[in-house]
C-alpha positions in Angstrom: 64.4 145.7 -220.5 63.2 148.9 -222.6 59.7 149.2 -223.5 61.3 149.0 -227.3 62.9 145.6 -226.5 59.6 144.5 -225.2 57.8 145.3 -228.3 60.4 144.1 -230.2 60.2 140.6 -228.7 56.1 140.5 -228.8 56.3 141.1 -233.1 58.9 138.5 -233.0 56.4 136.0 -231.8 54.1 136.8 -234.4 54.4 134.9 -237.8 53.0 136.6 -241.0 51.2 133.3 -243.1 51.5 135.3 -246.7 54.8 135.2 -248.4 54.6 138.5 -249.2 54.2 139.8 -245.4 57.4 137.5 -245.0 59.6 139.7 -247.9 57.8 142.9 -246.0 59.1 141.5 -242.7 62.5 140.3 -244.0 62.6 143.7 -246.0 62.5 145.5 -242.3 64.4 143.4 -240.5 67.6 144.0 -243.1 66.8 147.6 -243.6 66.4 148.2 -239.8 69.3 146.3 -238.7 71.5 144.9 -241.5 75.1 145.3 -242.6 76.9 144.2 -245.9 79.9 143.4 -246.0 82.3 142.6 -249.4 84.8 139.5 -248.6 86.9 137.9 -251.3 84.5 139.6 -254.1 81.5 138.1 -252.0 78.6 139.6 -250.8 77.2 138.6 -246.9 75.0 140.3 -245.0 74.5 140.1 -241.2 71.4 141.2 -238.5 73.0 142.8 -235.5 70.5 142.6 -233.1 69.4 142.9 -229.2 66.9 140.2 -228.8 67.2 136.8 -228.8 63.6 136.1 -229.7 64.1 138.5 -232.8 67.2 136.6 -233.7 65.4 133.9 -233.7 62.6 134.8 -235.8 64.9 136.2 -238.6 66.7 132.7 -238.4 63.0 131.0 -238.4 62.1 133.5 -241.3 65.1 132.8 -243.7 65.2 129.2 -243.3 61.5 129.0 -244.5 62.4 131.0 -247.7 65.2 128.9 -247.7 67.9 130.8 -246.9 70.9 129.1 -244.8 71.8 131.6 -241.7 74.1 131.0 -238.9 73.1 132.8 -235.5 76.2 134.3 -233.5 76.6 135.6 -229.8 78.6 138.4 -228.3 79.0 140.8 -225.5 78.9 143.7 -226.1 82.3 146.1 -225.4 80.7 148.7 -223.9 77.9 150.5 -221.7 76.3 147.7 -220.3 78.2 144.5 -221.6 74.5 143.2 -222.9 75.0 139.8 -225.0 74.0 140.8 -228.8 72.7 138.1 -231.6 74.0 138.4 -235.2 72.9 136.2 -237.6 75.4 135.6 -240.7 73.8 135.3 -244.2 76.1 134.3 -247.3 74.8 135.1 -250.2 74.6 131.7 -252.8 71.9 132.2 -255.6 69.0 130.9 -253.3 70.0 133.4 -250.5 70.5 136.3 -253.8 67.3 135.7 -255.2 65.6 135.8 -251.9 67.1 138.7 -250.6 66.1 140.7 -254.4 62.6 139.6 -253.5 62.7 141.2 -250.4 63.6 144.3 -251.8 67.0 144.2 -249.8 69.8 143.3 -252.3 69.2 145.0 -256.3 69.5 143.5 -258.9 73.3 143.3 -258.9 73.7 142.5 -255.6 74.1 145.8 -254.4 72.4 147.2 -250.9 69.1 148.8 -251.2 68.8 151.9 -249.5 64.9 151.7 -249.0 62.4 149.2 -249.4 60.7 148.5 -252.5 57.4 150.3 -253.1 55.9 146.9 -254.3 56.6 146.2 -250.6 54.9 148.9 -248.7 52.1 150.3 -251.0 49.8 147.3 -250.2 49.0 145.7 -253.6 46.8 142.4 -253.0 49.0 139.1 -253.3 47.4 135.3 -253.4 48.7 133.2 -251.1 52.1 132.4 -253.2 53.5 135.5 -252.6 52.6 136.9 -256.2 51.5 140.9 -256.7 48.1 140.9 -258.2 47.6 141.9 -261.7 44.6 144.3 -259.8 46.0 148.0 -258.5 42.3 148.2 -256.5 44.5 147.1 -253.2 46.7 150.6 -253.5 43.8 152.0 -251.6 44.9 150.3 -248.3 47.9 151.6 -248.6 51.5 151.1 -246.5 49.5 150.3 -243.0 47.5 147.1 -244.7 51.1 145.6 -245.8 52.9 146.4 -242.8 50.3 145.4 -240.3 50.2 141.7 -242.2 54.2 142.0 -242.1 54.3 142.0 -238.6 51.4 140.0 -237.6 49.2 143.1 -236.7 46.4 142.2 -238.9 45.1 139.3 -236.9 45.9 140.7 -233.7 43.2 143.8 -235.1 40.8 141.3 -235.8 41.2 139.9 -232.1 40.5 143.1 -230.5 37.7 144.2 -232.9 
């Protein structure tokens, strides 16, 4: 297993609390490894991924914000015939609205080719999920989001 694999499965064991590191997270995971696809004027999406712990986490992750996946197996045609994991998202209005949250769909449904700023620039949130009315948390900046997205922020507090 690659040393990216192995990181890979070690965030997926972490679990952001804030709904806001969740949408970050979500946000990543889609932007990272997602594909849209167009069927009978329909939107879905899918993960195409390596790990199964990842796989599992997305799956984990959308059915907490309520979103209705379907995880799928397959080996891989070529090189080394590794089983992959997709995990099939139709897009109802729960999954929509979710997914516009996450800064991953716009507002018509279309793919977003970069995360939201709301996402990455760190703004404070309560524990809802809701942006702050205060812009005094744009001083932590893109590291302070992503860390809590993937679970680094209490692993820092561990080691300090």
């Amino acid at each position: 297993m690659s040393l990216s694999d192995d990181l890979r499965d070690e965030l997926a064991q972490i679990a952001p609390s804030r709904r806001c590191c969740r949408h970050a997270e979500l946000s990543a995971l889609f932007h990272a490894s997602g594909a849209w696809h167009l069927r009978g004027g329909h939107i879905a999406v899918h993960l195409d991924l390596s790990s199964s712990a990842a796989a599992r986490r997305a799956f984990a992750l959308l059915r907490d914000l309520g979103v209705l996946s379907e995880i799928r197996t397959y080996k891989r045609s070529s090189f080394d015939q590794a089983t992959r994991y997709q995990l099939h998202v139709e897009v109802d209005d729960r999954a929509l609205s979710v997914l516009r949250e996450a800064g991953v769909l716009s507002a018509t449904g279309a793919p977003l080719e970069h995360p939201p700023k709301r996402l990455t620039l760190g703004f404070p949130a309560d524990e809802s999920g809701a942006l702050d009315d205060r812009v005094n948390g744009a001083s932590l900046g893109t590291a302070q989001h992503w860390r809590g997205a993937l679970g680094l922020d209490q692993r820092l507090d561990t080691i300090a």
